[in-house]
C-alpha positions as CSV (number, residue, x, y, z in Angstrom):
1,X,147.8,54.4,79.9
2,X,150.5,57.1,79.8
3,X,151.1,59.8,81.8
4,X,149.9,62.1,79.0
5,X,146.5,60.6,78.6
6,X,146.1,60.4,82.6
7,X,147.2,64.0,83.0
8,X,143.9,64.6,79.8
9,X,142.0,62.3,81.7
10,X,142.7,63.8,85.1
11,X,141.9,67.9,83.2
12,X,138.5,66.4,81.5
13,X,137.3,65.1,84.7
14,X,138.3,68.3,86.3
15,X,136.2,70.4,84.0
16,X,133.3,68.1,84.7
17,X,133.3,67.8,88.2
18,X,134.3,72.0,88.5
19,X,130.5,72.7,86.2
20,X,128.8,69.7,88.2
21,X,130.0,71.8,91.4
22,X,128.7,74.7,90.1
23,X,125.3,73.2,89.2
24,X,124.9,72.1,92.2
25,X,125.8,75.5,94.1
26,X,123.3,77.3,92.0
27,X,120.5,74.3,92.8
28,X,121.0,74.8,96.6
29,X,120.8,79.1,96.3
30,X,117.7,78.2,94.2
31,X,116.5,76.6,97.0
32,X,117.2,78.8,99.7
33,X,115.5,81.4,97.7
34,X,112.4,79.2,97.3
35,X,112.3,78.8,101.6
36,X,113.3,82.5,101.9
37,X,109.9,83.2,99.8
38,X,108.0,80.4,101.7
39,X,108.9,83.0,105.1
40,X,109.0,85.7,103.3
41,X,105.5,85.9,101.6
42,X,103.0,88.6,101.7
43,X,100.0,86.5,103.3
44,X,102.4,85.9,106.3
45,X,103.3,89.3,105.9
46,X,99.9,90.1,106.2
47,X,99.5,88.3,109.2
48,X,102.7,89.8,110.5
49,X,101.4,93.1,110.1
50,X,97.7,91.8,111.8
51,X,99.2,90.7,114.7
52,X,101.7,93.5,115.0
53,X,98.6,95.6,115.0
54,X,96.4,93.9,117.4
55,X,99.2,93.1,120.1
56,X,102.3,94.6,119.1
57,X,103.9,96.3,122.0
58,X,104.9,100.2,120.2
59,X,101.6,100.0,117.2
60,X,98.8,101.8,117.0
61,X,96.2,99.1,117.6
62,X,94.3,100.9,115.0
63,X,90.8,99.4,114.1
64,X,89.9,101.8,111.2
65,X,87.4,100.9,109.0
66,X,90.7,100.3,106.7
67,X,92.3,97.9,109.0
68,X,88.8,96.2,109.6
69,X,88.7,95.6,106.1
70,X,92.3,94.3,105.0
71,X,92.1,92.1,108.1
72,X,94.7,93.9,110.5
73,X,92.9,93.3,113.6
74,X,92.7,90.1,115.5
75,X,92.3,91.4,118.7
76,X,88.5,91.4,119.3
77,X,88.4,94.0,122.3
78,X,90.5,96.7,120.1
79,X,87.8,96.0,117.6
80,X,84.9,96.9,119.9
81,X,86.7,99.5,121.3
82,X,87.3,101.2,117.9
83,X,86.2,104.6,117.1
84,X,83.6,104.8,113.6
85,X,85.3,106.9,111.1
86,X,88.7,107.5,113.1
87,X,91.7,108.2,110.3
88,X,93.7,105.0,110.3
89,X,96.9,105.6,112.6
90,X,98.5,101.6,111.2
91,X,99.4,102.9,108.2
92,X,101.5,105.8,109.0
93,X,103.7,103.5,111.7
94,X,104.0,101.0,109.4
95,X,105.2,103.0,106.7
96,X,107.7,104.6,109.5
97,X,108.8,100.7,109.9
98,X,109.0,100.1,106.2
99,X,111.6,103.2,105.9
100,X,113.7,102.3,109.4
101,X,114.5,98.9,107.4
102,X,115.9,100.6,104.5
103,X,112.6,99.2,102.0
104,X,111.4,101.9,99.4
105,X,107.7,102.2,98.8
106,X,105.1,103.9,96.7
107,X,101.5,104.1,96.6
108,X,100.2,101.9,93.4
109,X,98.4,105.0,92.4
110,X,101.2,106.8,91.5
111,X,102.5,103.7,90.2
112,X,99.9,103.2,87.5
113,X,100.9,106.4,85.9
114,X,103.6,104.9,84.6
115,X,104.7,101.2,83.7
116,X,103.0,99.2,86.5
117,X,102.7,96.3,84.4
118,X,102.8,92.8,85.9
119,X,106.3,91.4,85.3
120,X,107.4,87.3,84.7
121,X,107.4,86.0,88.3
122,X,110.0,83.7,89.2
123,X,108.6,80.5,89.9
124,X,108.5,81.1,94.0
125,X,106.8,84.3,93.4
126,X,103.9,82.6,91.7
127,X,100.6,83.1,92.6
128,X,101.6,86.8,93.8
129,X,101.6,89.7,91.8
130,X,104.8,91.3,91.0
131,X,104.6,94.9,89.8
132,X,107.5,96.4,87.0
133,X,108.3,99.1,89.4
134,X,111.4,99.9,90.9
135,X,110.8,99.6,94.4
136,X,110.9,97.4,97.0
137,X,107.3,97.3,98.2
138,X,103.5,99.2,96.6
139,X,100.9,100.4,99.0
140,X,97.6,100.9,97.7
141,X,94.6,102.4,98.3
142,X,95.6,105.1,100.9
143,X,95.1,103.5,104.3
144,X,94.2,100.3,103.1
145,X,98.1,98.9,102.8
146,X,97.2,96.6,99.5
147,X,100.4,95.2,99.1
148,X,102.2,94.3,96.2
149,X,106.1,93.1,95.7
150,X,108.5,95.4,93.4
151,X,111.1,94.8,91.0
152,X,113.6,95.0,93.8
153,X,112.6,92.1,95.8
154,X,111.5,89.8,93.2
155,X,114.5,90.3,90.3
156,X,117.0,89.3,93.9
157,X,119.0,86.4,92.4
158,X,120.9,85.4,96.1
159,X,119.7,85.3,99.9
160,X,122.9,88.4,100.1
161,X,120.9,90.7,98.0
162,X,119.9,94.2,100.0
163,X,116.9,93.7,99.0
164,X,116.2,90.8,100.8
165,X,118.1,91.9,103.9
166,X,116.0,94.6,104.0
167,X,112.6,92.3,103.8
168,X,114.1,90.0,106.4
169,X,114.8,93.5,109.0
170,X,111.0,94.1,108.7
171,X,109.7,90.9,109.4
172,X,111.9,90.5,112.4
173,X,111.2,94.2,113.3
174,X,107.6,93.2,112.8
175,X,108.2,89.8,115.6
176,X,110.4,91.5,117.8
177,X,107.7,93.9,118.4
178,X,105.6,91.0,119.5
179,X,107.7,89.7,122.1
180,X,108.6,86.5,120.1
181,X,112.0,85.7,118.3
């Protein structure tokens, strides 16, 4: 073979092997996006928040009829200590922890007033629903802390996004305050 057809031979399988590199870059941030999501998901978030209630060391311990309800209360002795008709006192500190991590929220009734609609999930968001509103996180229901991913967590496209930094400061905020790492 000449040199010429080596040196074409050498820049073909350069070009493959530079797009086969690529592929496989953009396989593996798929799939650290898919485990971030597996640790990142709102039932453990909902545990998260559950446990930070019953035993977290700064929270509430708040056993509200609201907290009863959503399940943020494990601790059984906070639950028979709990006051009937007390205003829920979770909601406010976790809302305090949502904004020290940098995460935007809004209540879904404000939401609704204007596009709220579901948007395509990506495929490790399925099962959840994702609203078309441009924040990070949507409270509903007052006290009762429904929970429902935004547009800025779900359209992040890399484990560097902000957005996902920001989700991954309050679920450590969320541990740390348990006394586990």
């Amino acid at each position: 073979m000449s040199t010429r057809g080596l040196d074409k031979l050498a820049l073909v399988s350069k070009l493959l092997l530079d797009q086969r590199v690529i592929e496989l870059r953009q396989e593996v941030e798929h799939l650290r996006l898919r485990l971030f999501w597996k640790d990142h998901s709102m039932p453990k978030l909902v545990r998260l928040m559950a446990q930070a209630n019953s035993y977290g060391d700064n929270a509430p311990k708040c056993a509200c009829s609201a907290c009863v309800g959503q399940g943020r209360i494990e601790d059984l002795d906070v639950y028979r200590n709990r006051v009937s008709g007390a205003p829920c006192s979770f909601a406010p500190w976790f809302k305090e922890r949502l904004a020290q991590c940098g995460l935007t929220f809004q209540p879904i009734s404000a939401a609704i007033g204007y596009q709220a609609s579901l948007v395509g999930r990506p495929k490790f968001l399925e099962g959840y629903e994702v609203f078309d509103v441009d924040v990070h996180l949507l409270l509903g229901h007052d006290d009762q802390l429904c929970l429902f991913y935004g547009t800025k967590l779900s359209n992040a496209k890399s484990l560097k996004d902000p957005a996902l930094q920001k989700l991954a400061a309050l679920f450590k905020a969320l541990q740390e305050g348990l006394g586990s790492e």
